[in-house]
DSSP file (Angstrom, degrees, kcal/mol; ACC not computed):
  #  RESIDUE AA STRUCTURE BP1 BP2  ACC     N-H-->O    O-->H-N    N-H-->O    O-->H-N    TCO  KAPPA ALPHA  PHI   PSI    X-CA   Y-CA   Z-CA
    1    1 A X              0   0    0      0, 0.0     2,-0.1     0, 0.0    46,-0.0   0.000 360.0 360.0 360.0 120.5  100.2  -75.9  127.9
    2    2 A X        -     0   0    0      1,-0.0     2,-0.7     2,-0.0    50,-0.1  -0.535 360.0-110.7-101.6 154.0   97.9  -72.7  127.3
    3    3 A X        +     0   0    0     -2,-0.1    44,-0.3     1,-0.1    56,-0.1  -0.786  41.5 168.6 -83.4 113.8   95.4  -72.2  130.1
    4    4 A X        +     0   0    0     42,-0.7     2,-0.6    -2,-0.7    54,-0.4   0.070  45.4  93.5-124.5  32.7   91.7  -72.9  129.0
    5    5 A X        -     0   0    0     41,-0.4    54,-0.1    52,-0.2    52,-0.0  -0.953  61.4-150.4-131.1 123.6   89.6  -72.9  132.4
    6    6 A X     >  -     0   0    0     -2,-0.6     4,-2.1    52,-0.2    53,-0.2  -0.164  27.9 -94.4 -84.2-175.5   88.1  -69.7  133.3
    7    7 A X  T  4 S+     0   0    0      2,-0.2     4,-0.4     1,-0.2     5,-0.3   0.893 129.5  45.6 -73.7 -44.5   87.4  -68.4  137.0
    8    8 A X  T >>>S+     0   0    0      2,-0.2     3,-3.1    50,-0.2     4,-1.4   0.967 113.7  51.9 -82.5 -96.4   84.0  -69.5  137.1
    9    9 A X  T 345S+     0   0    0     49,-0.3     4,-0.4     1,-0.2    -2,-0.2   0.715 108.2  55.7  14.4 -85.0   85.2  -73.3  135.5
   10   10 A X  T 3<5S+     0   0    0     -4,-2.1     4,-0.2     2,-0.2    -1,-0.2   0.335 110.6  37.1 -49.8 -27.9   87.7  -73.5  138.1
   11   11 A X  T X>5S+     0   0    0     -3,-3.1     4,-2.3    -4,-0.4     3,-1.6   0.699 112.1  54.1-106.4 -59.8   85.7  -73.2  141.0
   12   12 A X  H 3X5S+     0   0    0     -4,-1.4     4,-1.7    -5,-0.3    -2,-0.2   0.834 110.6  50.9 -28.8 -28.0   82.8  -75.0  140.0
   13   13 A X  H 3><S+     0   0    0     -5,-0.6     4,-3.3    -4,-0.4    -1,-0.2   0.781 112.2  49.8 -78.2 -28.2   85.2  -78.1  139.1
   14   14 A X  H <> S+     0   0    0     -3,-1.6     4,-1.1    -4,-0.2    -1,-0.2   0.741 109.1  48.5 -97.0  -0.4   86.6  -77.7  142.6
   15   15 A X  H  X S+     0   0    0     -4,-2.3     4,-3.4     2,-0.2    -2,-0.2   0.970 120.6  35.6 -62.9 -73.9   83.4  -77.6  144.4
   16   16 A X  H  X S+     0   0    0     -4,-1.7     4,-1.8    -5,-0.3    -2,-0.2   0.656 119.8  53.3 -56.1 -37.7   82.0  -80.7  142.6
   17   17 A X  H >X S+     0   0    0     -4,-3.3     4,-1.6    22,-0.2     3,-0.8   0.991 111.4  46.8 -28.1 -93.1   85.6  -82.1  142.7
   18   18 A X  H 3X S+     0   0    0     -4,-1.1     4,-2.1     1,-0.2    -2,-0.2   0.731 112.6  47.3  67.4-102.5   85.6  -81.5  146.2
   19   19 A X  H 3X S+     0   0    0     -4,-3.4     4,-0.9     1,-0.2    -1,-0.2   0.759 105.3  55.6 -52.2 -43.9   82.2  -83.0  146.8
   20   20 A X  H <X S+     0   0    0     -4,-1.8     4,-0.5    -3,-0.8    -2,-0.2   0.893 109.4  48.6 -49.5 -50.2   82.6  -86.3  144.9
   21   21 A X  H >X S+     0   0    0     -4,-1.6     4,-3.2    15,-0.3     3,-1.8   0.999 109.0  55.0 -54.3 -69.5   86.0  -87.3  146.9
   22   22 A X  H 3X S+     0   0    0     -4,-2.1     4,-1.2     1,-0.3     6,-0.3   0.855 115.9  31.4 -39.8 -53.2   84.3  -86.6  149.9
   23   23 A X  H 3X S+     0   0    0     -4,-0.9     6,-1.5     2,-0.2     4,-0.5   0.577 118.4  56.8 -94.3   5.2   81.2  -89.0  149.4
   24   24 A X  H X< S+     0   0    0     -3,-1.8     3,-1.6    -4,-0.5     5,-0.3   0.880 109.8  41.2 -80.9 -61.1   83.3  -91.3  147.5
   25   25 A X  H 3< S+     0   0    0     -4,-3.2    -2,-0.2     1,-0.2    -3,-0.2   0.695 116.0  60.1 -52.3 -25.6   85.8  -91.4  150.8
   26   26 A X  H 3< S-     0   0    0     -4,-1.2    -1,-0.2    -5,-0.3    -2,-0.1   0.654 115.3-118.0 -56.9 -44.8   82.0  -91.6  153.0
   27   27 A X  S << S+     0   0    0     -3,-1.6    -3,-0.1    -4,-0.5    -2,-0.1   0.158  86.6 115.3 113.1 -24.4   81.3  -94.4  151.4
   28   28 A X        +     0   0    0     -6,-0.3     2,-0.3     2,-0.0    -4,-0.2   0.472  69.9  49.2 -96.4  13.9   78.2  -93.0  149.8
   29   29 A X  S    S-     0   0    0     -6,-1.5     2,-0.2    -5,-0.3    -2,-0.1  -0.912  86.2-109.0-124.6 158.3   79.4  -93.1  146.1
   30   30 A X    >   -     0   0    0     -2,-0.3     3,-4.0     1,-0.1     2,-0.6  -0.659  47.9 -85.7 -98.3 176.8   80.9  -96.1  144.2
   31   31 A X  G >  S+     0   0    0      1,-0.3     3,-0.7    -2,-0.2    -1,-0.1   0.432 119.0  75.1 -63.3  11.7   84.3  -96.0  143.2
   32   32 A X  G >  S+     0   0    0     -2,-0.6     3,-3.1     1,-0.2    -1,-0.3   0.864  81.9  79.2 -78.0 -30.6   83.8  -94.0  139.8
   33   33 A X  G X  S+     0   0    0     -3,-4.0     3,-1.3     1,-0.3    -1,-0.2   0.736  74.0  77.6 -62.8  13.7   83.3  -90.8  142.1
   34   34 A X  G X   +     0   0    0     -3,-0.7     3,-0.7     1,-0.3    -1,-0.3   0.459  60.0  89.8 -95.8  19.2   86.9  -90.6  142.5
   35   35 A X  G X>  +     0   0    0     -3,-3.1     3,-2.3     1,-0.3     4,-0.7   0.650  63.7  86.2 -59.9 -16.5   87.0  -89.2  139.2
   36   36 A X  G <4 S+     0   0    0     -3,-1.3   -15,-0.3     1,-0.3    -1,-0.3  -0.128  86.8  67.1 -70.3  18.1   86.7  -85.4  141.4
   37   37 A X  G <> S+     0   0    0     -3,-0.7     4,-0.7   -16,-0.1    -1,-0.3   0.627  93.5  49.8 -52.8 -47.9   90.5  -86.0  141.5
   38   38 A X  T <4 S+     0   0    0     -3,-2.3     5,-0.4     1,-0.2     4,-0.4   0.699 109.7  48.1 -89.5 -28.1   90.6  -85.6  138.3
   39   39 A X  T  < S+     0   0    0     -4,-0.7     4,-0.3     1,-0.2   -22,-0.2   0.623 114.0  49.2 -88.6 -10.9   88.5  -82.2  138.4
   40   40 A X  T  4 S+     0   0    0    -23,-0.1    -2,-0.2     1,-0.1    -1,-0.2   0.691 104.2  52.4 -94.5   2.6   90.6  -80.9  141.0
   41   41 A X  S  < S+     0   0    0     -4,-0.7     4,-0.2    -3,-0.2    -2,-0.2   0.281 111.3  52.3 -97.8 -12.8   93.6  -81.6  139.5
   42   42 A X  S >> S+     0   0    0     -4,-0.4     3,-2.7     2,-0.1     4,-1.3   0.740 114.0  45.8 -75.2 -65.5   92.1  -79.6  136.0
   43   43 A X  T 34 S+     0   0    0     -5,-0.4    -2,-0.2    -4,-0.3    -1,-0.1   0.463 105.5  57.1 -69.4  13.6   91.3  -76.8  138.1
   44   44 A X  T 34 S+     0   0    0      3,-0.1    -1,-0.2   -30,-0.0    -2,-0.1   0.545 117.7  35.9 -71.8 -32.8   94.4  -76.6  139.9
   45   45 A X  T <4 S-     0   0    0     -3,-2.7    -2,-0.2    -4,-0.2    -3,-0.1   0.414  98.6-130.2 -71.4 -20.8   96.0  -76.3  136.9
   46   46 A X  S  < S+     0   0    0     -4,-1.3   -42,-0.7   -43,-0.1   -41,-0.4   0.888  73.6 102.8  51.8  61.2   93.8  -74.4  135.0
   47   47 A X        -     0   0    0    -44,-0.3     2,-0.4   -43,-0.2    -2,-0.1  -0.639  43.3-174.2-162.9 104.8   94.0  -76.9  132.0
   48   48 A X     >  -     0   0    0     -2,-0.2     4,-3.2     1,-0.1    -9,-0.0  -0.846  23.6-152.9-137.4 154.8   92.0  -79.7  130.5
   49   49 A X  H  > S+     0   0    0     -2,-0.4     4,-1.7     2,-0.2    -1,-0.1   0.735  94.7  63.6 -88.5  -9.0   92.8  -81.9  127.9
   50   50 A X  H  > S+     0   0    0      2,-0.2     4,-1.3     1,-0.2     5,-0.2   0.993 109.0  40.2 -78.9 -76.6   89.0  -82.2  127.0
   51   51 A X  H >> S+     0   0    0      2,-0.2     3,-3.2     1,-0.2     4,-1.2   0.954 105.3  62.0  -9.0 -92.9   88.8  -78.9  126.2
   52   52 A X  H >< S+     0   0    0     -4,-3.2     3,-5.4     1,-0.2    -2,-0.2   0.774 108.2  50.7 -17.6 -81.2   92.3  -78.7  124.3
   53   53 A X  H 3< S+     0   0    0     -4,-1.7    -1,-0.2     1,-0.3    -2,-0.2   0.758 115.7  38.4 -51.2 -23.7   90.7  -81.6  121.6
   54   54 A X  H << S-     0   0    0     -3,-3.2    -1,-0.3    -4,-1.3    -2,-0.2   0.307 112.1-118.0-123.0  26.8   87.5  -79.8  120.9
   55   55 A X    <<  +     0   0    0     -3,-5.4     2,-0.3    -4,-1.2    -3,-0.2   0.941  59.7 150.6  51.2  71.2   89.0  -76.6  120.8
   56   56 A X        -     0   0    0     -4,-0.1     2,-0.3    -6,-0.0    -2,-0.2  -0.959  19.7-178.4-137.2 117.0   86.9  -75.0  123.9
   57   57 A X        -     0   0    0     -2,-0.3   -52,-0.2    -6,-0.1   -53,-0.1  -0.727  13.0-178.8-105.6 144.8   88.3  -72.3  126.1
   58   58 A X        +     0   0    0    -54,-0.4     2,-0.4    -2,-0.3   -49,-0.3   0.100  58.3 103.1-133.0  35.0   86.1  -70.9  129.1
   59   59 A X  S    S-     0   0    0    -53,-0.2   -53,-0.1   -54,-0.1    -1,-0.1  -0.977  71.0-134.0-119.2 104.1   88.9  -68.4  130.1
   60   60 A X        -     0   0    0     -2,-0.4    -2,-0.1     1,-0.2   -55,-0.1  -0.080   2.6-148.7 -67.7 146.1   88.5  -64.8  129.1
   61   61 A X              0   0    0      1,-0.1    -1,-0.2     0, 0.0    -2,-0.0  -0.156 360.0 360.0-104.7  38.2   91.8  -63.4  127.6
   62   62 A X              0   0    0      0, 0.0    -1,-0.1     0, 0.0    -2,-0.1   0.512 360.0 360.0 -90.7 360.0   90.7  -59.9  129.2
């Protein structure tokens, strides 16, 4: 599993991650927003399968 989430990526996903759970657990989203599991669980990993299939990287190889 190659890494394909760059610095930038990563945080934004865990922000927004982050933020969904949080008004999902509030009450003030419906139950889709627990998908922010799933974008902190990318960016914890640095890896997304979404990516992988359409052949998209946002990770500098520098």
């Amino acid at each position: 599993m190659n890494k394909n989430i760059g610095t930038t990526d990563k945080f934004l996903r865990l922000i927004f991650g982050i933020a969904l759970v949080i008004a999902t657990a509030t009450g003030n989203l419906p139950m889709w927003g627990w998908v922010g599991i799933v974008l902190i669980a990318t960016a914890l990993v640095n890896f997304c399968l979404l990516y992988k299939i359409i052949g998209v990287s946002t990770r500098s190889d520098t």
